[in-house]
C-alpha positions, 0 to 999 in steps of 0.5 A: 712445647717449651715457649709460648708465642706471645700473640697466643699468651693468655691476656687476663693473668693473675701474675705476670713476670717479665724477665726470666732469670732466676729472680723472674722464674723462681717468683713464678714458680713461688706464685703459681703455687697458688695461681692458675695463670701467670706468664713469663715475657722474655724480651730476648730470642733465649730464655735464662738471663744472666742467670744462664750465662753465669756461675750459678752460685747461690749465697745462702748463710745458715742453710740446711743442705750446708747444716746436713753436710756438716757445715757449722753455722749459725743464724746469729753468725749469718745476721752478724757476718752480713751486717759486718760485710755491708759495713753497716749499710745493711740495717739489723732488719734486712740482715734478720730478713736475708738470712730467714727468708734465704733459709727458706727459699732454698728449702722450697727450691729443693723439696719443691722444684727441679733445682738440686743444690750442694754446699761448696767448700768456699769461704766467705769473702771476708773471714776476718769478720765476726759470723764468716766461716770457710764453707757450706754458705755458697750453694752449687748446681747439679748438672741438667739434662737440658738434652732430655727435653725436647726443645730445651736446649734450643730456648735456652741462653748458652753460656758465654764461656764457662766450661761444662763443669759445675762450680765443685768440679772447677774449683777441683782443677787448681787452675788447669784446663777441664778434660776435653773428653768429659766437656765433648760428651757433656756437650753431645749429651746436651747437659748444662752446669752452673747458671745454665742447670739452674735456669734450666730445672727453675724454667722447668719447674715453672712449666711443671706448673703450667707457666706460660712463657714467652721470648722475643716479648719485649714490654713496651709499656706498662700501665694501670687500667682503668679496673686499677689493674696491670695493663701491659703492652707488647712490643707486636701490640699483644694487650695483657691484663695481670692483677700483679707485676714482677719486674725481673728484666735484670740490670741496666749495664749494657746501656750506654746512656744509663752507664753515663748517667749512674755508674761512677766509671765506665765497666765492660759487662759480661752478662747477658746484653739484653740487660739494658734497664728496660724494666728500671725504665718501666718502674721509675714511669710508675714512680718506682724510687731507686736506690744504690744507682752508683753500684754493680757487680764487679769483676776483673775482666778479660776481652780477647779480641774476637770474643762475642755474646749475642753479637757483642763484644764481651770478655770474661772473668778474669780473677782466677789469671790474676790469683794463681802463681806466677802472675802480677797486675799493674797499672800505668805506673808498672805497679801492682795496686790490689791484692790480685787474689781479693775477691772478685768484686772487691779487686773491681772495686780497686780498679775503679778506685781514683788514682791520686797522680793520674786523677783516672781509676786505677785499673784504666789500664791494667795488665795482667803480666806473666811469665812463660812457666805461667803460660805453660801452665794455666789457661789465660781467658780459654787459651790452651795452656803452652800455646800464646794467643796471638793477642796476648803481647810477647816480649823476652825482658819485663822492660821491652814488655813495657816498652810494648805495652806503654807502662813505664819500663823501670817501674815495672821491672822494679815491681818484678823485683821486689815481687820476685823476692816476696815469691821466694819466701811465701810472703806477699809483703806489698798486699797480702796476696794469699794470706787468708784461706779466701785467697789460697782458695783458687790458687794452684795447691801444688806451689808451696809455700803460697799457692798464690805466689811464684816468681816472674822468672822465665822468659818470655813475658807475656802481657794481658789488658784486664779491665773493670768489668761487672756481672750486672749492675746492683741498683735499681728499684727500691723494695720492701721486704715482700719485693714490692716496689715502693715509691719515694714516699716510701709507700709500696705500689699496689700489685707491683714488685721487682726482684733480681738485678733491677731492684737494688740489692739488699746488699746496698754495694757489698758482697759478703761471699761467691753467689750474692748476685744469685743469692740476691735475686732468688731470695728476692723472688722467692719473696716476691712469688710467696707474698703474691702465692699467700694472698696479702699483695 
């Protein structure tokens, strides 16, 4: 059996875990190296996180399976890169920390567990930075036979719109629709890619070593016992005593009230919507410090009506729409205001960013605008590609599309214009958009010169709202080196120790390439399971 009903759970325990993404299961995996009892509490119905719901990339600089695959890189090019992309927000230490302890935490995950990872062909997102290079840093998940498994498939958090296909095999497609008969049969099978196959080989291998995990086990009260141990409380009244805590619970993106209080503008969130800062909560009771409470994973987002995840309104992402050929984003004015092609949390960034004339973020509200050969030719948030969703606006000239849409019409057409000339000669002189092999990476390779860049030019146009969306939130609990949380003294709280999104990463804002949100997260909880698995918490 999979799960463990929480009013049968052990309630002496060396280690308890609450939540069960890759940051909570990989610290349980690390710590039942060396402990006989230690349990996982999911407050959801599913077990995985964000983790399962997401891409599943791993940001991990100078690590061997990209050193073995041919990948040039360096720990003195990884320390200098990761310093450069935090724009010195990053000391020279954590810099040290993140690129040794990522080394090692991938090193255990594939000689010592279920997980098998690959190096992709991506480039870091900033090339032009001293130490970046164009492949082997972003790690991708071989498929699991979550079929296999008796029950597995049941327990696990489906994901919310990624095909069943791991990262290499979509970046393959150039922007095209996957094969449905290879999606039918991985379906039939039961097989799981992307954050769905790491959640399912790190669950796995926490089971190998007799993990009991819990879901519906929401932790209503955390406390010190009287023995100067951990007294958790469960939401059905379950009493657990565990030496060491690790707070794994995820962000708090889908809490209005935290929203409000930290975030500097509201986002749409894509994760998983159990995220709802109960962990944070938990640790600032205790007198957890926090730590980058204004930063999240962000991401342009696209919301067809309709689209719901656990009951929620949810969306998408939206970077690869706005990256390929044939397509702009506009604000209000009709103008483009970022290079589309930018990173995905870069671009969010710009959404968000203040517009002088308006005095609101930029992209409230953005439209991604398209043209009909566009529409023939890419999927936009799932669609099939010659067929517009009955939600996307319709219109047969740019300015009757932004009479439609409520932007201004001459501004829009003007942009057309001039992005139509630019198109034709290759050269996006507004904003650089596929200028750096990080831009032409998802780009459509058939359209030359500029994969990135095509022409507005057959009727009908099409217009999509993209928003500014995020992955989760990237403050939280402030921590040391070893996960512990540490209070605003600056001094660790014995026995308690927070990893993933509700601690703050140890990016401090940045995002240095694909799979620093997991890059993040496992590293922190492979720290977190090895300082309590060494014995020195």
């Amino acid at each position: 059996m999979i799960t463990t009903p929480s009013a049968d759970l052990p309630t002496d325990v060396d280690v308890a875990v609450i939540g069960s993404g890759a940051a909570g299961l990989t610290a349980a995996t690390r710590a039942a190296e060396a402990h006989t009892r230690v349990i996982v509490v999911e407050k959801a119905h599913q077990l995985g996180g964000t983790t399962a719901v997401g891409g599943g990339v791993i940001w991990a600089p100078a690590n061997p399976l990209a050193a073995a695959a041919g990948y040039p890189d360096s720990r003195e090019d990884a320390r200098a890169y990761v310093l450069a992309a935090s724009a010195g927000a990053m000391s020279e230490t954590e810099a040290r920390w993140y690129v040794e302890t990522a080394a090692a935490a991938v090193d255990y995950l594939c000689t010592a567990t279920r997980v098998r990872l690959a190096p992709l062909a991506r480039p870091d997102y900033r090339l032009e930075f001293p130490g970046a290079t164009e492949g082997g840093r972003s790690l991708d998940n071989a498929a699991f036979d979550v079929g296999a498994v008796p029950g597995l498939s049941e327990v696990l958090r489906p994901s919310s719109y990624f095909p069943l296909l791991t990262m290499a095999e979509r970046d393959d497609l150039d922007g095209s629709a996957a094969a449905p008969e290879l999606l039918a049969r991985r379906a039939e099978l039961g097989v799981r890619t992307m954050g769905g196959a790491l959640a399912a080989s790190l669950l796995m291998s926490a089971i190998d070593r007799d993990v009991s995990v819990a879901v519906d086990a929401a932790v209503g009260s955390l406390d010190r016992a009287d023995d100067d141990r951990w007294l958790l409380t469960l939401h059905d009244g379950t009493a657990i005593r565990a030496d060491s805590v690790i707070i794994a619970s995820g962000g708090f993106e889908w809490n209005p009230r935290l929203q409000a209080a930290f975030l500097p503008h509201p986002i749409t969130p894509i994760s998983a919507p159990s995220n709802e800062g109960d962990g944070l909560e938990l640790g600032l009771r205790l007198g957890g410090a926090v730590s980058d409470m204004t930063s999240f994973w962000g991401v342009p987002v696209i919301t067809a009506p309709g689209q719901v995840y656990d009951g929620r309104p949810s969306g998408r992402m939206g970077n690869v729409e706005m990256t390929l050929p044939g397509s702009i984003t506009v604000g209000a004015d009709g103008k483009r205001f970022v290079n589309e092609a930018l990173n995905y949390h870069d671009a969010a960034r710009v959404f968000g960013a203040t517009d002088a004339a308006r005095l609101s973020p930029k992209g409230d509200p953005a439209w991604l605008i398209v043209d009909r050969q566009y529409l023939d030719s890419y999927p936009i948030a799932g669609s099939t590609p010659g067929s517009p969703a009955d939600w996307m606006v319709e219109a047969e000239t740019i300015e009757a599309l932004a009479e439609a849409i409520e932007v201004d019409p001459t501004g829009l057409a003007d942009q057309v214009a001039r992005f139509n000339a630019d198109a034709a000669i290759g050269i996006d002189e507004e904003f650089g958009r596929g200028s750096t092999p990080q831009d032409r990476f998802l780009g459509d390779s058939s359209i030359t010169p500029n994969p990135c860049l095509r022409g507005l030019t057959r009727p009908p146009f099409y217009a999509v709202p993209v928003r500014c969306g995020a992955l989760g939130t990237s403050g939280g609990l402030s921590t040391d080196a070893h996960g512990r949380v540490i209070d605003f003294s600056g001094i660790p709280i014995d026995g308690l120790y927070a990893a993933g999104n509700v601690s703050a990463s140890v990016f401090h804002g940045a995002y240095p390439g694909g799979g620093a949100t997991l890059g993040s997260a496992v590293v922190r909880g492979y720290a977190a399971g090895s300082h309590i698995a060494d014995g020195r918490c």
